[in-house]
C-alpha positions as CSV (number, residue, x, y, z in Angstrom):
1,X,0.0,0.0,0.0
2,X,1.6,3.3,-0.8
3,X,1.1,5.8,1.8
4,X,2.6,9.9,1.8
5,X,2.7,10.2,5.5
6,X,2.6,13.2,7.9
7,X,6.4,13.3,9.4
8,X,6.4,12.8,13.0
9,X,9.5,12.5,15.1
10,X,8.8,8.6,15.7
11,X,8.9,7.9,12.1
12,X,12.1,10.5,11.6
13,X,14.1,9.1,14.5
14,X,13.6,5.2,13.9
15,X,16.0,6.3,10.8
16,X,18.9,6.7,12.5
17,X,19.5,3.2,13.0
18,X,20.6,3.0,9.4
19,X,22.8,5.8,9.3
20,X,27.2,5.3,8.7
21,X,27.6,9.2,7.8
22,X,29.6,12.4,8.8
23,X,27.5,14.9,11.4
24,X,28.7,17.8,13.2
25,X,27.8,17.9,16.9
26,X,25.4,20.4,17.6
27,X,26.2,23.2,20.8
28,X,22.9,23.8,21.8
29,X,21.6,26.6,23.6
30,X,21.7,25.9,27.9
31,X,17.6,26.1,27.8
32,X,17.9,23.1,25.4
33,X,20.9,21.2,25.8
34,X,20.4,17.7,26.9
35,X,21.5,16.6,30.2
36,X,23.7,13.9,31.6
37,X,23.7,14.6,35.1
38,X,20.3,13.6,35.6
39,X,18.3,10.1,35.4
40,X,19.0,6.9,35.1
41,X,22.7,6.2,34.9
42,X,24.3,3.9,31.5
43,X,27.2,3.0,29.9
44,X,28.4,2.5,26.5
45,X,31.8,0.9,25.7
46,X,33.2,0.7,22.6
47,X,35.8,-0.4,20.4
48,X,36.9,0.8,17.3
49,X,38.4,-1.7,14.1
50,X,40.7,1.5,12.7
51,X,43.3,3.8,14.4
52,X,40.4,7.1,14.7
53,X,42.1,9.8,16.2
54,X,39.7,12.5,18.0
55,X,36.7,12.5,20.3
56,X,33.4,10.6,20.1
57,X,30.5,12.9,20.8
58,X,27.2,11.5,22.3
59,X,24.5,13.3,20.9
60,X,20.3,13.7,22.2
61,X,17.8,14.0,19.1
62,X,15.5,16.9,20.4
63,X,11.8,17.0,19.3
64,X,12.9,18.8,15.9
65,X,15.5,15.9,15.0
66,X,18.0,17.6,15.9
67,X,21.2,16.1,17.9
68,X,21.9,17.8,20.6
69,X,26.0,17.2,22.5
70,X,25.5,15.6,25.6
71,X,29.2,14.8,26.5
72,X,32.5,13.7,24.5
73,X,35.4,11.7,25.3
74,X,39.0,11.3,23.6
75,X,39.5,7.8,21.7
76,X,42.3,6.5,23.2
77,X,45.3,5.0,22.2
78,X,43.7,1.5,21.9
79,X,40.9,2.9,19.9
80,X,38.6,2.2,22.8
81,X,35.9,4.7,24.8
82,X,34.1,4.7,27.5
83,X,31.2,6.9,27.9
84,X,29.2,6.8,31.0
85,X,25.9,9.3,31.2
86,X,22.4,9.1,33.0
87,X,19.2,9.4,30.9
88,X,16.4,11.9,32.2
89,X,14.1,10.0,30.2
90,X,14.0,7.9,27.6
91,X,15.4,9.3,24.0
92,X,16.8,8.9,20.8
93,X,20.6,8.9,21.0
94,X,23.7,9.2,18.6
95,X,26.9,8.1,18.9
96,X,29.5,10.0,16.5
97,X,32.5,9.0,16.6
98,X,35.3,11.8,15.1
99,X,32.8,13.1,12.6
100,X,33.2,10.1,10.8
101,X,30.5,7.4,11.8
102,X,26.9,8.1,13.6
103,X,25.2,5.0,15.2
104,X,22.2,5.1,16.3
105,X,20.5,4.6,20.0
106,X,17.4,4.4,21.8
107,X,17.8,5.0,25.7
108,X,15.7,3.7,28.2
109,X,18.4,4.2,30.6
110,X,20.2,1.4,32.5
111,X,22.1,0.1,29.6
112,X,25.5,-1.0,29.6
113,X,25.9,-1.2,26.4
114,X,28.9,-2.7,23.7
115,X,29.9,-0.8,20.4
116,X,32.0,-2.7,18.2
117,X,32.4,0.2,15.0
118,X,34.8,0.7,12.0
119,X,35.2,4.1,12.5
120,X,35.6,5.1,9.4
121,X,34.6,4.5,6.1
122,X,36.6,3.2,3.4
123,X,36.0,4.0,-0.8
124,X,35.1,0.1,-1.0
125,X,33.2,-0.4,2.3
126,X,30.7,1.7,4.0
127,X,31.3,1.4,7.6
128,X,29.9,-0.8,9.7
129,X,29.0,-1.4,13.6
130,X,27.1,-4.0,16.2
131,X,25.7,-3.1,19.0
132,X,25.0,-5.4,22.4
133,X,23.6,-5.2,25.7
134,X,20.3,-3.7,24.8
135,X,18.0,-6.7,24.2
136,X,15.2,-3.8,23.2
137,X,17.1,-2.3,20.5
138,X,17.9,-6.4,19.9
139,X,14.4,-6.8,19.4
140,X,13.4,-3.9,17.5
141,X,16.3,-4.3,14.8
142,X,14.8,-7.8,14.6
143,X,11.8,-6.1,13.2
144,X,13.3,-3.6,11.5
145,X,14.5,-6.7,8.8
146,X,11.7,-8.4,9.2
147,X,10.3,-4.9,7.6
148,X,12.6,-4.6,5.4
149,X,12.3,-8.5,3.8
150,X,8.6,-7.3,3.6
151,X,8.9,-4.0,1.4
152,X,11.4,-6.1,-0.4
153,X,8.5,-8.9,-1.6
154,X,5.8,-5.7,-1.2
155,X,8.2,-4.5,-4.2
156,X,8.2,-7.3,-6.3
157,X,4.9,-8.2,-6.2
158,X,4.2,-4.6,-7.3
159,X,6.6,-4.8,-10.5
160,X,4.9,-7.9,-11.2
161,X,1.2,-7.1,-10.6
162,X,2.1,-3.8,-13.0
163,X,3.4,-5.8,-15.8
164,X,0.6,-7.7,-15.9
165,X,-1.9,-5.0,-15.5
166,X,-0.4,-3.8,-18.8
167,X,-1.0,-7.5,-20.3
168,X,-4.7,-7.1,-18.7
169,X,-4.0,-10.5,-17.4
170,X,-7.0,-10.5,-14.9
171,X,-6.1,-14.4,-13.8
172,X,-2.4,-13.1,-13.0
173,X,-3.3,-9.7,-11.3
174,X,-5.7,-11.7,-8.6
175,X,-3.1,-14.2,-8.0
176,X,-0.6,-11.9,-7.4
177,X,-3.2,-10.0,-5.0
178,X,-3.7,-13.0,-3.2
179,X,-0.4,-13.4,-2.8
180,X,0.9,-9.7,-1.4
181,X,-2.7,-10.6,1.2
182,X,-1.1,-13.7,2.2
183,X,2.7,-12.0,2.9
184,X,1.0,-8.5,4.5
185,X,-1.1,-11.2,6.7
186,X,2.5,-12.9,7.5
187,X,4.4,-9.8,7.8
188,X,1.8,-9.0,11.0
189,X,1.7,-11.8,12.6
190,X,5.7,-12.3,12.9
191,X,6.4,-8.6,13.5
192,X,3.0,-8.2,16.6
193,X,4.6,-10.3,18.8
194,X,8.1,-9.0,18.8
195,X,6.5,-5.4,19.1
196,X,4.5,-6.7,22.2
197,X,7.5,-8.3,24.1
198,X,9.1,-4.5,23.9
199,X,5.8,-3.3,25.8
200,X,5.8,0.7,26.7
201,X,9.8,0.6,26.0
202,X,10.6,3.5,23.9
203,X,11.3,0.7,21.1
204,X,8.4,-0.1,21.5
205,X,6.2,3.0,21.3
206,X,8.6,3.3,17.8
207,X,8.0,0.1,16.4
208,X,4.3,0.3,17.2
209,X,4.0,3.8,15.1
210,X,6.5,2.8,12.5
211,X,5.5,-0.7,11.3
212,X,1.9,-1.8,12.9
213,X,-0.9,0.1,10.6
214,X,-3.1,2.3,12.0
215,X,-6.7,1.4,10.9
216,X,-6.0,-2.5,11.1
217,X,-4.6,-2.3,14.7
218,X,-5.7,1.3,16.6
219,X,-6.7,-1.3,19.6
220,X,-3.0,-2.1,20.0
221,X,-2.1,1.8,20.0
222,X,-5.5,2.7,22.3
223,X,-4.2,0.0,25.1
224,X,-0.9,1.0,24.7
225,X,-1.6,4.8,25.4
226,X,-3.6,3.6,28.0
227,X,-0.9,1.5,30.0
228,X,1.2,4.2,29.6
229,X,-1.0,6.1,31.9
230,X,-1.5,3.3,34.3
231,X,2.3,3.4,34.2
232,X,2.7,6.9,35.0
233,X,5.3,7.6,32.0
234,X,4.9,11.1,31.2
235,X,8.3,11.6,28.8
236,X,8.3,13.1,26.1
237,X,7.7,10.2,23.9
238,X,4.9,8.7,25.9
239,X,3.0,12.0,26.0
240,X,3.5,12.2,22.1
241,X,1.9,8.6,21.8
242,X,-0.8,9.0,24.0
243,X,-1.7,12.9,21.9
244,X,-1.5,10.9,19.0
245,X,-3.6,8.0,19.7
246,X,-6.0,10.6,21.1
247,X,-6.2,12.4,18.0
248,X,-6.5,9.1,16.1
249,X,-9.2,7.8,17.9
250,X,-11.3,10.7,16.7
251,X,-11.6,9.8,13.3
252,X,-12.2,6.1,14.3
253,X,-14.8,3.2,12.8
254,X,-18.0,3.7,15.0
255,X,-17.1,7.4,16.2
256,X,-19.4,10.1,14.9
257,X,-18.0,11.8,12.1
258,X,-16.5,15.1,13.4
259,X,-18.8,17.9,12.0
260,X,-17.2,20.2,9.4
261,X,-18.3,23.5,7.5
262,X,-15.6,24.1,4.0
263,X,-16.1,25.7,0.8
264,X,-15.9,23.8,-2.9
265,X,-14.0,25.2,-5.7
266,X,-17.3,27.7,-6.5
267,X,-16.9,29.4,-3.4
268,X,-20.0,27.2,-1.7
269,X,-20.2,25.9,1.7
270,X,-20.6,22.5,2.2
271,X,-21.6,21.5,5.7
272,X,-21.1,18.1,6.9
273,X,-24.4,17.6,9.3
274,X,-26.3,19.3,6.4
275,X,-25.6,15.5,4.5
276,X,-27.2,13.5,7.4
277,X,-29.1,11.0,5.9
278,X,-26.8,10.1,2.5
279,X,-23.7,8.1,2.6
280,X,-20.4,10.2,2.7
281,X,-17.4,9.5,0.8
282,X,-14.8,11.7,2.2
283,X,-11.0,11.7,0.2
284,X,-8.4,13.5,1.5
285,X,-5.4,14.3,-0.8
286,X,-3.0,16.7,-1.8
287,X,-1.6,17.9,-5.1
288,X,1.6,16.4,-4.5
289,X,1.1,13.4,-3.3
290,X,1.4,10.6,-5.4
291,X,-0.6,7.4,-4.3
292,X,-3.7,10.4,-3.7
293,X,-3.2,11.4,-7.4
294,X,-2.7,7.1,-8.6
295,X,-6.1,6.6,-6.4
296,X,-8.0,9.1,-8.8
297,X,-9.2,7.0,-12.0
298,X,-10.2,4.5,-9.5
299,X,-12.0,7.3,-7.6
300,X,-13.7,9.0,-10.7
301,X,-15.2,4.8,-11.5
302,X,-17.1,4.4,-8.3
303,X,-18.2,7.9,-8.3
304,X,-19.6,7.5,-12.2
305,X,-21.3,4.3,-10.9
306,X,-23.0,5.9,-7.8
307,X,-23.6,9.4,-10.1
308,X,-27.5,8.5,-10.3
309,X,-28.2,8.0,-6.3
310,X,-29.2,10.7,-4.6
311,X,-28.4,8.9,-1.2
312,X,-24.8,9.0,-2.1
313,X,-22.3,12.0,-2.1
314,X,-18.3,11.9,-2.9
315,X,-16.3,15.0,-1.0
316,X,-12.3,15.6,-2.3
317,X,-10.8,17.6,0.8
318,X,-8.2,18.8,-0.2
319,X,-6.0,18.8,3.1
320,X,-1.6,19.5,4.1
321,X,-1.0,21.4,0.8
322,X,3.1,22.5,0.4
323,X,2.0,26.5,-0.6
324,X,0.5,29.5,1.2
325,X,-2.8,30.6,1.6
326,X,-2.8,32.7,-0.7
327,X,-1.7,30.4,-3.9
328,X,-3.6,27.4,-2.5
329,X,-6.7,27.6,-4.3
330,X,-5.1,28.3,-7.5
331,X,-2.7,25.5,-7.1
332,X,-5.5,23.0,-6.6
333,X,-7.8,25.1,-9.3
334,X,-4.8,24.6,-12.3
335,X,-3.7,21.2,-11.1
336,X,-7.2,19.6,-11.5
337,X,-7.9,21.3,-15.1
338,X,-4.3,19.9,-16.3
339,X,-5.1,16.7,-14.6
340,X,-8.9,16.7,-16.2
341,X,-10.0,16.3,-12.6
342,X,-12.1,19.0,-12.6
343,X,-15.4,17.6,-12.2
344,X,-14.4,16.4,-9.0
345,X,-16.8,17.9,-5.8
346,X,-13.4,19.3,-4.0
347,X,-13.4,21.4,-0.9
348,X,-10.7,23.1,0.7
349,X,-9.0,22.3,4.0
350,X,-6.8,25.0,4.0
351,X,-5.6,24.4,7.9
352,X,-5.3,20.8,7.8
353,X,-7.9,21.1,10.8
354,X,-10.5,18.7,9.5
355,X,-7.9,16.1,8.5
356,X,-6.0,16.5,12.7
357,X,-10.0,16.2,13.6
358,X,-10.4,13.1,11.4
359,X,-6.9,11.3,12.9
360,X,-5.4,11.7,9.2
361,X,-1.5,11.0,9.1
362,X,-0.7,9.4,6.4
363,X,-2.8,10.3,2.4
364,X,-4.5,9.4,0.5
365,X,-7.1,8.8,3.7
366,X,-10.8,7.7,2.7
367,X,-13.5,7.3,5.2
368,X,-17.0,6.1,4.6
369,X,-20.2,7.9,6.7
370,X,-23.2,6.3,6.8
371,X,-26.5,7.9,7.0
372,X,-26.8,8.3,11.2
373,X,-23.3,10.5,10.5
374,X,-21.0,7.6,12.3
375,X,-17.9,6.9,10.0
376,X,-18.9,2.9,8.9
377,X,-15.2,2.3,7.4
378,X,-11.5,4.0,7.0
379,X,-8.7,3.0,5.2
380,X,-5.5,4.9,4.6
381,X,-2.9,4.5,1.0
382,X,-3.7,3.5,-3.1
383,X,-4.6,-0.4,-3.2
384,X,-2.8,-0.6,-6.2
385,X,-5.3,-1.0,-9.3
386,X,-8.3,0.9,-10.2
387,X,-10.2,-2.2,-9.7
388,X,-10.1,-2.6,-5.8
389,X,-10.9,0.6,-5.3
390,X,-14.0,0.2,-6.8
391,X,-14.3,-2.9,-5.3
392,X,-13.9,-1.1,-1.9
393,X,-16.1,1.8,-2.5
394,X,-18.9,-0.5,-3.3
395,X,-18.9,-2.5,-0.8
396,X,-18.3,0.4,1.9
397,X,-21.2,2.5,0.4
398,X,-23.6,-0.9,-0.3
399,X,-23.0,-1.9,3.8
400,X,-23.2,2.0,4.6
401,X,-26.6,2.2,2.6
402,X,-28.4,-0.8,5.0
């Protein structure tokens, strides 16, 4: 499923895991420089492969990415360091050694962990690095591949079910849909419980956001959110979880549909409550977002088959647009005539409120209202051929319609 999503600092930070790059440490003002002095106290050792001359800097990522110093120690002769620091709270850590290699942490506090790093990089080899004594961040990188097998086959399965789109082998293109089913269904079911055994670690409130999907398991994020209240954890990270899953919860299956008043592309008003008694399609897309614009031939078939009902009503919002104000409309107004999207019924989120109100963070998002004004179904991403979305929009608007 391809998904433009919202950046949040979970889905930024889980990133650094990955990275083997130069960064310069950061001197932070005093009103934002991480601490060491306070917390829970850990230690990370390391050795390095290659003589590195210079100082290893550890480094905080604050809530805009950003690493922040924290403390720095001289390599020393053997190519060894010893850093020893105290976590305030939990956080998303960086260990750069001279400038030359960043490795990425996640800090509970009470590690004592092991670094066993290149260094350096060479023209042939990228460098490279292990890390032990954390079994969480054992775990999570455990998922991490497990994630990254899946995109691989979620890939291929995508080259293949395209080239035989183009064939208009129908027989093929459900075979290969059954298939990408069957590995999505294995994908959850090895990846849930390796995310549970990491339970309200800071791995764990990562992993959850990055890799479980939102619509399919919101009762995983809502009893997470809710034992860490039970739990007391009120760091940074936990209070961003719990907002999120708050948010999220408002735009759930069952929930009323949050009320909205917008304006179309006329300069009309169109009031949500004011539909009570049809069933709602509500889109929400952006102009430069790519899965919203693949969706749209799919989009434009179930609306031409529902064009005659009465009881039925598609709304485009158009939501998160990259422009000001003042060029949005015009933006939206020459992208849809180019695209021949025109006929569209598109309204105009200009704030992004409606979408926050809805839980949207990730587009193309598509809810279905039914006729009491409760949203009946949600789903979030392009399915991949015009033909499921159809498929989907009936049967949403057909079960909504009862």
């Amino acid at each position: 499923m391809n998904t433009y999503m919202k950046q949040s600092l979970f889905a930024i930070c889980f990133l650094a895991f990955g990275l083997a790059c130069q960064s310069q440490p950061q001197n932070a003002p005093a009103e934002t420089k991480a601490s060491a002095t306070n917390g829970k106290p850990f230690t990370i050792k390391g050795k390095l492969n290659n003589s590195v001359s210079g100082k290893v800097y550890l480094e905080r990522m604050n809530d805009r990415n950003i690493p922040l110093k924290v403390d720095s120690v001289k390599i020393a002769a053997d190519n060894t360091f010893i850093i020893n620091g105290n976590a305030a709270e939990p956080g998303i850590y960086q260990v750069n050694i001279a400038n030359q290699q960043v490795i990425g942490l996640i800090l509970d506090g009470g590690e004592n962990l092991s670094i066993v790093a290149d260094g350096v990089s060479t023209p042939d080899k990228a460098a490279t690095f292990s890390v032990d004594g954390s079994p969480a961040m054992a775990k999570f990188n455990q998922i991490v591949a497990e994630a990254q097998k899946f995109r691989q086959t979620q890939t291929s399965l995508q080259e293949q079910f395209d080239a035989v789109s183009k064939k208009k082998d129908e027989k093929k293109k459900k075979e290969l849909q059954a298939q990408y089913m069957a590995a999505e269904e294995t994908y959850s079911n090895t990846i849930k419980p390796m995310i549970a055994d990491l339970g309200t670690s800071l791995a764990g409130l990562i992993a959850i956001n990055n890799f479980l999907n939102p619509e399919k398991d919101f009762e995983i994020f809502a009893k997470t959110a809710a034992q860490l209240e039970k739990e007391g954890q009120n760091h940074f990270f936990a209070k961003l979880f719990r907002e999120d899953v708050k948010r999220r919860s408002a735009g759930s299956v069952g929930s009323e549909a949050p009320d909205f008043s917008l304006v179309d592309m006329a300069g009309k008003p169109v009031k949500l409550s004011e539909l009570r008694g049809k069933v709602v399609i509500l889109d929400f897309w952006a102009t430069w977002c790519g899965p919203c614009i693949m969706s749209f031939p799919g989009m434009k078939q179930a609306m031409d088959k529902y064009k005659s009902n009465p009881n039925v009503q598609f709304l485009f919002v158009n939501t998160f647009e990259r422009v000001d104000q003042s060029q949005w409309k015009s933006t939206v107004t020459n992208f849809v005539n180019q695209r021949g999207f025109n006929t569209f019924p598109i309204i105009y989120d200009m704030g992004g409120e409606v979408a926050l109100n809805y839980g949207v963070n990730g587009i193309p998002a598509k809810f279905c209202i039914d006729k009491e004004g409760k949203i009946k179904f949600k789903s979030t991403g392009f399915m991949g051929s015009n033909e499921l979305i159809v498929q989907e929009m009936t049967k949403w608007i057909d079960e909504a319609a009862k």
